[in-house]
C-alpha positions as CSV (number, residue, x, y, z in Angstrom):
1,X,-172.9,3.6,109.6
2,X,-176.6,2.9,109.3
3,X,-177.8,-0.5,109.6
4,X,-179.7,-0.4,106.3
5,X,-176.3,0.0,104.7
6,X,-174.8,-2.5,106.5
7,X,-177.1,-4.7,105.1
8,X,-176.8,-3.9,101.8
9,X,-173.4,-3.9,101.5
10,X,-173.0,-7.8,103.7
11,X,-169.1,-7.8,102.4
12,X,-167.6,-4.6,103.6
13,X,-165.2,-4.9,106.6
14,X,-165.9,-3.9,110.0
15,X,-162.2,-2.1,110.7
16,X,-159.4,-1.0,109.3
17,X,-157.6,-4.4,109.9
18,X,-159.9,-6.5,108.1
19,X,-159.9,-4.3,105.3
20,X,-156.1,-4.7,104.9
21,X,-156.8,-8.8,105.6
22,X,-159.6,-8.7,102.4
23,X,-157.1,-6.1,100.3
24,X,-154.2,-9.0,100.8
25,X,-156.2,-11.9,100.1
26,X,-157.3,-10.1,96.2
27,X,-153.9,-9.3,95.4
28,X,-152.7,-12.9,96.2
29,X,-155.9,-14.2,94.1
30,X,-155.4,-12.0,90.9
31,X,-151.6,-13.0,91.3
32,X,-152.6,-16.6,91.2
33,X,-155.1,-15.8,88.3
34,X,-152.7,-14.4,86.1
35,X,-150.1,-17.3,86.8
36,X,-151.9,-19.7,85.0
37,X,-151.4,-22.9,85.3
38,X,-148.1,-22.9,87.5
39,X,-150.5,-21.0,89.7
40,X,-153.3,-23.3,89.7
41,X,-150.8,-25.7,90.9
42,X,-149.8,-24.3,93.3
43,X,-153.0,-23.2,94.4
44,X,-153.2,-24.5,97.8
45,X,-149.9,-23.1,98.8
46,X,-150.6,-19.4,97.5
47,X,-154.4,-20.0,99.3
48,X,-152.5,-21.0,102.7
49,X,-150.0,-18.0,101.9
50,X,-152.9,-15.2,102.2
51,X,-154.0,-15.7,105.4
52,X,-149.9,-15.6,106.8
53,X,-149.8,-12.6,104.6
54,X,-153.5,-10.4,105.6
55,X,-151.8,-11.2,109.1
56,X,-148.3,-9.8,108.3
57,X,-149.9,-6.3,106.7
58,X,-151.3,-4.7,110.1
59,X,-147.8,-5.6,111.6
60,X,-145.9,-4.0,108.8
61,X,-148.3,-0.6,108.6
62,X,-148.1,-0.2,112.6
63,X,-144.3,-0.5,112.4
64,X,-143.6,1.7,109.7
65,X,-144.5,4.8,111.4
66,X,-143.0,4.0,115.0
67,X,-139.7,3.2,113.2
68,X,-140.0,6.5,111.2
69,X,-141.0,8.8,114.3
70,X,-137.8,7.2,115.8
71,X,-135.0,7.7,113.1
72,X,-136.2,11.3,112.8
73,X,-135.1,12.2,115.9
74,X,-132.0,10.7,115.6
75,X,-131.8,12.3,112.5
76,X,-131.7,15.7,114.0
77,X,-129.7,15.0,116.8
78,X,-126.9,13.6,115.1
79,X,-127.1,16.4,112.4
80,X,-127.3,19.0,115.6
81,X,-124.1,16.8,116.4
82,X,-121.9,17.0,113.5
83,X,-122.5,20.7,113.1
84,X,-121.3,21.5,116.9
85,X,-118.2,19.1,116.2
86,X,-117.8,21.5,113.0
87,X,-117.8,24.9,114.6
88,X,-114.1,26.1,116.2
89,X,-113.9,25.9,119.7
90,X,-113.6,29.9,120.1
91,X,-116.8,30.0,118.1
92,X,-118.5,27.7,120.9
93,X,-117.3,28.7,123.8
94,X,-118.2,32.4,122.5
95,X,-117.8,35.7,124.9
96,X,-117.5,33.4,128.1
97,X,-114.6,31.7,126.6
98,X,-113.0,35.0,126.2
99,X,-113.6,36.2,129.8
100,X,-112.8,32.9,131.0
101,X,-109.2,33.8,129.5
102,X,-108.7,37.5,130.5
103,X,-109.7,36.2,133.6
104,X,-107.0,33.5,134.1
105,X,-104.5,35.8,132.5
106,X,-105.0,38.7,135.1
107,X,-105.6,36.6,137.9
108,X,-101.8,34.7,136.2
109,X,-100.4,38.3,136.8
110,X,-98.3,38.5,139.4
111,X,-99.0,41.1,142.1
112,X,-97.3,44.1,142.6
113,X,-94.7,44.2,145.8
114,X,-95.4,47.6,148.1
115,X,-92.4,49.9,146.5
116,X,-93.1,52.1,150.4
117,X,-89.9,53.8,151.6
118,X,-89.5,53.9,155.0
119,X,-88.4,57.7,156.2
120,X,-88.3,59.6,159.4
121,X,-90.9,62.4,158.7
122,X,-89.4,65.5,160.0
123,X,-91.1,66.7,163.4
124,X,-91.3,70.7,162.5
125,X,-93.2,69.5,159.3
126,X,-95.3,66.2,160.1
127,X,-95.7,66.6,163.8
128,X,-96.8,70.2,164.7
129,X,-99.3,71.8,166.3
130,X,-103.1,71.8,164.6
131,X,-105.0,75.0,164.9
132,X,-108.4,73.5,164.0
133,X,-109.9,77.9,163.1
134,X,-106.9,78.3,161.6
135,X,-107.6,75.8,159.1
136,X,-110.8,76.7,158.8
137,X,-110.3,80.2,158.2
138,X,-107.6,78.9,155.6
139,X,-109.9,76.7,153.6
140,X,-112.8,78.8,153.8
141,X,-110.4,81.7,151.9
142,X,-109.4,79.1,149.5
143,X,-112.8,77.9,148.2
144,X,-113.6,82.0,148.3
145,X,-110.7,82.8,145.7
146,X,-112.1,79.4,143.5
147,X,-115.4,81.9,143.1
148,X,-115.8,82.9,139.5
149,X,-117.5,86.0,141.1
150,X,-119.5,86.7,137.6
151,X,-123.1,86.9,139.1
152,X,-124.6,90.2,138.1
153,X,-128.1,91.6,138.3
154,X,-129.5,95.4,136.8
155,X,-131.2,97.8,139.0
156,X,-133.8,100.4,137.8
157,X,-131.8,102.6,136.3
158,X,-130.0,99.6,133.8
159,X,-133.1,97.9,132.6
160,X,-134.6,98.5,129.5
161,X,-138.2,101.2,129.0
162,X,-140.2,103.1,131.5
163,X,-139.1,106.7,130.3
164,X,-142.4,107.5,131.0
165,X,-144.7,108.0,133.8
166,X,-147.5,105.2,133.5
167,X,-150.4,107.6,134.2
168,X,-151.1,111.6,135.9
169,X,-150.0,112.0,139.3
170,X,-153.1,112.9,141.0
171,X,-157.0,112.2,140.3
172,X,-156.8,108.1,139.6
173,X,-157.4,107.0,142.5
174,X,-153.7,104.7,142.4
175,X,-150.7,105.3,144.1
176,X,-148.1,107.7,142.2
177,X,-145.6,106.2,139.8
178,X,-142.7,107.7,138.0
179,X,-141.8,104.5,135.7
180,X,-142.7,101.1,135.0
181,X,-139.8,100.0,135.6
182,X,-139.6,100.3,139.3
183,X,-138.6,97.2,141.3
184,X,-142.2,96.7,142.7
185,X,-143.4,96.4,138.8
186,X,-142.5,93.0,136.4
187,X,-139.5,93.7,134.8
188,X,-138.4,96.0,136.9
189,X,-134.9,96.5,138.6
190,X,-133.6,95.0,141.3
191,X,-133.0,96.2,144.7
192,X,-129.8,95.1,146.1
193,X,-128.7,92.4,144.1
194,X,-124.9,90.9,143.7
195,X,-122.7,92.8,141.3
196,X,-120.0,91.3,139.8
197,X,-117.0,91.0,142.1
198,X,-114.0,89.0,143.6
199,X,-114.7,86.8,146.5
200,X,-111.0,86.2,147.5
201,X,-109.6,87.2,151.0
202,X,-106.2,88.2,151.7
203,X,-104.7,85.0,154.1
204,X,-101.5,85.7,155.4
205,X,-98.6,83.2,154.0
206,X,-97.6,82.4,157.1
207,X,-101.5,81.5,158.3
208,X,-101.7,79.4,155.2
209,X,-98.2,77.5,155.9
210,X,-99.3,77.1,159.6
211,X,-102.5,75.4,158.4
212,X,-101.1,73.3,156.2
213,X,-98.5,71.5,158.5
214,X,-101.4,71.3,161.0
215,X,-103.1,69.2,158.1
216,X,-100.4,66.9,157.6
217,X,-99.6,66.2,160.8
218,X,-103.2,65.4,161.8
219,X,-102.8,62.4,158.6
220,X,-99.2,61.6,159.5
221,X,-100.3,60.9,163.0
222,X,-103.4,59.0,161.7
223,X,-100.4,56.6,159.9
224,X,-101.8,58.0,156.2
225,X,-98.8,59.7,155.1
226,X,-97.1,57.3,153.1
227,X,-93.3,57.9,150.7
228,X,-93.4,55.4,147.6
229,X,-90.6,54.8,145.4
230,X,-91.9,54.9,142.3
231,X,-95.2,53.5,140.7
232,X,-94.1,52.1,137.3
233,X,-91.0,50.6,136.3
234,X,-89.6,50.7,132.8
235,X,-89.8,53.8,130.6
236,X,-93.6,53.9,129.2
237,X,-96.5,54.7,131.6
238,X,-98.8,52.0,132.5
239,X,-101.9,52.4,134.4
240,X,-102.6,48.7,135.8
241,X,-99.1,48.4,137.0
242,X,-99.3,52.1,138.9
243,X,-102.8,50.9,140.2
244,X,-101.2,47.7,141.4
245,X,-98.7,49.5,143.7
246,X,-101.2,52.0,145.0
247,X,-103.4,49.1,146.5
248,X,-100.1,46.9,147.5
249,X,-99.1,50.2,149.8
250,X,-102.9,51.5,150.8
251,X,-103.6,48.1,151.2
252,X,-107.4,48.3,150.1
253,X,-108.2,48.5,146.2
254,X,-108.2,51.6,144.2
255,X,-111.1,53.9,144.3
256,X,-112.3,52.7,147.9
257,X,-111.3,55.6,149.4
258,X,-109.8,59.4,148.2
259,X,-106.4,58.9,148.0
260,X,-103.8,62.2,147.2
261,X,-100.9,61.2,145.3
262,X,-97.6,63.9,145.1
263,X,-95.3,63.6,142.4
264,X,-93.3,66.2,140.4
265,X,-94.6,67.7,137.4
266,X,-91.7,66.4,135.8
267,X,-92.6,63.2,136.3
268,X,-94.7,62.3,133.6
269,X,-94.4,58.9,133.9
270,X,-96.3,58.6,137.3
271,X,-99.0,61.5,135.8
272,X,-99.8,59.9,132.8
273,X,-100.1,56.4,135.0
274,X,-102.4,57.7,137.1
275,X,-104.6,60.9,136.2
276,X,-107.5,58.3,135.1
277,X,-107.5,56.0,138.1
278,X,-110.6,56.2,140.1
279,X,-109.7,58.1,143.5
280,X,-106.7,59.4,142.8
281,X,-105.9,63.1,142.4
282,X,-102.3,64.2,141.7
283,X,-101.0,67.2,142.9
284,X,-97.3,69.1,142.2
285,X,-95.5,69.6,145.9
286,X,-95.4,73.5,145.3
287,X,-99.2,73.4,145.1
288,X,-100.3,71.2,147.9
289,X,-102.6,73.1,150.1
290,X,-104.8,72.4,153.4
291,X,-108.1,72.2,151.1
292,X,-106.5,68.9,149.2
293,X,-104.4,67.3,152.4
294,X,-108.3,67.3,154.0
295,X,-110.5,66.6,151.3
296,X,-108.4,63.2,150.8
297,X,-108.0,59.9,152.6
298,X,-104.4,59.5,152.2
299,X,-101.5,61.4,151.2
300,X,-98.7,59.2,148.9
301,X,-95.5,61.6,147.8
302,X,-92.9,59.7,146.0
303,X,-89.8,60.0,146.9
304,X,-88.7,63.0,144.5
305,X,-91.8,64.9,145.5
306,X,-90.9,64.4,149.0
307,X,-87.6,65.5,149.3
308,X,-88.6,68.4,147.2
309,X,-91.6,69.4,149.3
310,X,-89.3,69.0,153.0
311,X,-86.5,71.3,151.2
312,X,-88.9,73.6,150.6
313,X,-90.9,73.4,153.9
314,X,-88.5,72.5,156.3
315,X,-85.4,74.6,155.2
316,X,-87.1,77.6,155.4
317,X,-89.0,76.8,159.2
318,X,-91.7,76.8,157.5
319,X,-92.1,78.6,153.9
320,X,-95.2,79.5,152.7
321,X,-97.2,76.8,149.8
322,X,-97.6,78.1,146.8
């Protein structure tokens, strides 16, 4: 403010608190005016009065908004309060709640005793001799006779055009051609290439029999030939259950290594257990073969499957697989 202002205006307060001091002291005077003559009476008491109050106003307006920037925040939190009292507990505790439980039920599962039957593998079966080419010849046949054998290419004589010759045989200056279609030329034939075919290779049965006890007895003396029981008890498959006994008798978890389960194609129980575990491949015992026995960690025949697969083995010194 300019000091020519100041002068012309000698009653204007300086700050905001005497303004609220002058502001009090009116009110209390124009009280006392209208009064009359109770309030002339009075007089001194209303006069001593305006002072207490001019003081009392700044108190008042610098409380008011402390106390109101407090009690909204209490405001909030007690409403944040009620409404998390409100909701359900499942609603609070949400998806962890939810794992939290699945997680106390499964771990409140309790664990699958090893359903391993303890049998004498037979010698002439488990124990024999491994012919490391033999087997290689073996599985070499077998991944030929997988071959689809469809690959196919056309030599010069299949593709389509050059009925022509190009240009004259003599007088261009080029080397003679008799087609366009000649496999030196784009779009041409092909000189040699595969024709359809079958890849398979005749393996004696006895050669394949040979190579396959050689397989097993390499596992069996390795300790991963194992004879189970059974994997799920009750009439109705059930994959966690089956799963449980595979890890109780491999003693690792399921899907940490290749494991080669043999059970009876009758035995749908066990096959509709465990044809989606991780790791697992099931196999009938009239097609077990060298190329599975090696591809796999372990070999795991239930009992059923086992006794089947000796009979059919062992009876015969040796039967070919199938």
């Amino acid at each position: 403010m300019s000091p020519a202002s100041h002068e012309e205006n000698p009653t204007q307060p300086e700050s905001a608190a005497e303004e609220v001091q002058q502001t009090a002291g009116e009110t209390v005077a124009a009280d006392a005016a209208d009064a009359g003559p109770e309030a002339a009476d009075a007089g001194p008491e209303a006069a001593d009065a305006a002072p207490e109050a001019a003081d009392a106003a700044p108190e008042a307006a610098g409380e008011q908004p402390a106390e109101a920037e407090q009690a909204k925040p209490a405001r909030r939190r007690s409403a944040a309060g009620s409404s998390e009292a409100d909701r359900p507990a499942a609603a609070r505790g949400g998806r962890g709640t939810r794992s939290a439980a699945k997680a106390t039920a499964k771990k409140d599962r309790p664990a699958a005793a090893s359903t391993e039957v303890q049998v004498e593998l037979p010698a002439e079966v488990f124990d024999a001799t491994v012919n490391l080419p033999l087997i290689h010849q073996v599985v070499v046949a077998q991944q030929a006779a997988a071959r689809q054998g469809t690959h196919a290419t056309k030599t010069r004589g299949e593709v389509r055009g050059g009925g022509r010759k190009p240009y004259r045989q003599k007088g261009t200056g080029r080397a003679r051609q008799g087609s366009v279609r000649a496999p030196q030329f784009t779009g041409g034939g092909i000189v040699h290439g595969p024709v359809s075919r079958s890849h398979a290779q005749k393996t004696p049965k006895k050669m394949k029999a040979a190579a396959l006890r050689g397989a097993l007895s390499d596992r069996a003396r390795h300790g991963l030939v194992q004879v189970v029981s059974g994997f799920v008890d009750g009439e109705l498959p059930k994959t966690a259950d089956a799963v449980s006994v595979l890890s109780a008798v491999t003693g690792a978890a399921v899907g940490a290594s290749m494991v080669l389960v043999v059970a009876d194609s009758s035995d749908q129980l066990t096959w509709k257990s465990l044809r989606n575990a991780r790791g697992v491949h099931l196999i009938d015992p009239g097609q077990l073969n060298t190329y599975d026995v090696l591809t796999n960690d372990r070999v795991i025949f239930t009992r059923a499957a086992y006794e089947s697969f000796v009979a059919r083995t062992g009876a015969a010194g040796g039967q070919e697989e199938r």
